[in-house]
N, C-alpha and C positions, 0 to 999 in steps of 0.2 A: 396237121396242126395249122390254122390260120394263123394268118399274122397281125401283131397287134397293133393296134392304130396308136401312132405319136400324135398325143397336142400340145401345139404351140401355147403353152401358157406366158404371162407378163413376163417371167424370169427364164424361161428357156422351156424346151420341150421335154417331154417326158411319155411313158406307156403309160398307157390309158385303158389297156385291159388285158387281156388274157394270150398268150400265144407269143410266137419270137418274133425279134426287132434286132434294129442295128441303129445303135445312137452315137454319134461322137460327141465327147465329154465336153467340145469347149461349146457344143450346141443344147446342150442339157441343164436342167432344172437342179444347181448345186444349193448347198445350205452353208452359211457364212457368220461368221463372230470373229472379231480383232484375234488375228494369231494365227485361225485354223480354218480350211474350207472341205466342204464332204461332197462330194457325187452318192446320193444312195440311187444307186443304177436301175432299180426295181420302180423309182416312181409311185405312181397312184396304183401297179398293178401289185400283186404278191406273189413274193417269190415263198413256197413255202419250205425247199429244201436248203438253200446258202444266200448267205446274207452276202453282199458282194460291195464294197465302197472303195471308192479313189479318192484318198487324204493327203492335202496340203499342211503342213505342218512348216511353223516359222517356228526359226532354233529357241531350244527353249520351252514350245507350248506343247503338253501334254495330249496324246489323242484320245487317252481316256484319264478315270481313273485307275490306280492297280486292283486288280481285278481275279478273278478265274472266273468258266461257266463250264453248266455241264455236258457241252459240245467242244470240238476241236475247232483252234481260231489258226489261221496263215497270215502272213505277212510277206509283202516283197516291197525291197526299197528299188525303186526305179529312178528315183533322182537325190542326190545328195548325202545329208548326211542324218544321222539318227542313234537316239541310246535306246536299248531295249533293258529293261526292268525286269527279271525273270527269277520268281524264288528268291528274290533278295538281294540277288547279283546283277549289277549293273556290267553291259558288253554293247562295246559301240557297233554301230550300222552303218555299213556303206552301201553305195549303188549295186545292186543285182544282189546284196545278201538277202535269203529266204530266211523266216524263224514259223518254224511250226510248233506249238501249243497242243499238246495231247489236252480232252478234256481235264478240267483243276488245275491245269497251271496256272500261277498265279504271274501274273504278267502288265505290263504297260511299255508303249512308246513315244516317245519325247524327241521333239525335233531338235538337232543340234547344229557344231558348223556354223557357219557363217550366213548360210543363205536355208530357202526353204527347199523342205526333203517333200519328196510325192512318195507316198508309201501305198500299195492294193492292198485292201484288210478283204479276206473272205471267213467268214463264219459259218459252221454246219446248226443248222437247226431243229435238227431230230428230237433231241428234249425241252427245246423252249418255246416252242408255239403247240397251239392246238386249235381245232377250228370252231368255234363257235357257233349257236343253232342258225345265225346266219349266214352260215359257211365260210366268214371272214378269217382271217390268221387273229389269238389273242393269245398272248403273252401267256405262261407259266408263272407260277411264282416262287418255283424252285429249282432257275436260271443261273444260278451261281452266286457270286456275293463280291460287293467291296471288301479287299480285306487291309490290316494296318500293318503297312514298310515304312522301316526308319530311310531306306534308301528314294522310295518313292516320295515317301514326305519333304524331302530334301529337294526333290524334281518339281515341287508341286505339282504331282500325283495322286497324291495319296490322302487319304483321310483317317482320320483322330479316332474313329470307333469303326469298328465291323460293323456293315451293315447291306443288306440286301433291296435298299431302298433306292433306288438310282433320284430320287428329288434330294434323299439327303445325302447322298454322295456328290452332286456337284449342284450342290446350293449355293456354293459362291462362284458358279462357272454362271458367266451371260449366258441365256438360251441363243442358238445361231436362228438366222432368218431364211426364207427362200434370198438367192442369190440367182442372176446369172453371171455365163462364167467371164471371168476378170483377167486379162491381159496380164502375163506373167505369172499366173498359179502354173503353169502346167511348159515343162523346156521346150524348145523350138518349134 
């Protein structure tokens, strides 16, 4: 397996094709909106088995909406604090707690605490991509669904109707921008 080439783009480095690398996060191509910032680790190449991201989350901001899919989703809190949203049931998050997601659970995490939490989301992608006649990764369209919690709604979380439309699930969320990485997202 050759190794993939990183480029230097405006906002940080990123893989640029095919085969393994070694990137550290604060040298990497993050995406950023008021509240929340993503490392999606994959870059311009494609990962087609697990979805892999490093999430900043200020207390408070939602890292999704509540949710399920139909793959298994992980979580690990590696800094601070956090609510996890699960089936309805709200259970807080501290540093090194793991929450594993069987596919359909229905779930979301909300930054809490005082300061911001860094959370690793990994996602399994067996049933939501397929590849297209271009051989690229495209999107499924029976990926799981927004679904409606009174707990979630609460968190601004959650949205007002079922729906499988991720435009109209966070139609009132800013889209994030490229970013690079920002002095104090990420502890010492």
């Amino acid at each position: 397996m050759p190794e993939a080439p990183l480029e230097q783009t405006e906002h940080g480095r990123v893989a640029a094709g095919e085969g393994w690398f070694v990137l550290n996060a604060r040298d990497a191509r993050w995406r950023h909106r008021e509240g929340k910032a993503t490392l999606p680790f994959e870059g311009d190449a494609d990962f087609p088995q697990l979805g892999i991201n490093l999430i900043v989350l200020a207390p408070g901001e939602p890292m999704a909406m509540y949710h399920w899919e139909t793959d298994q989703e992980d979580f690990l809190v590696l800094w601070g604090e956090a609510l996890l949203i699960v089936e309805g049931q709200e259970r807080p998050l501290r540093r090194w707690d793991f929450v594993h997601c069987p596919p359909r659970t229905q779930h979301v995490i909300v930054g809490a605490g005082t300061e911001p939490c860094v959370v690793v989301a990994v996602g399994a992608r067996e049933h939501q991509t397929t590849r297209g006649p271009d051989g690229t990764l495209e999107w499924v369209s029976d990926w799981g669904s927004y679904t409606v919690d009174a707990a979630a709604l609460r968190h601004g979380a959650g949205v007002e109707e079922e729906t499988s439309d991720e435009e109209l699930a966070y139609a009132r969320i800013p889209d994030s921008e490229p970013s690079g990485y920002r002095e104090g997202w990420l502890p010492g």
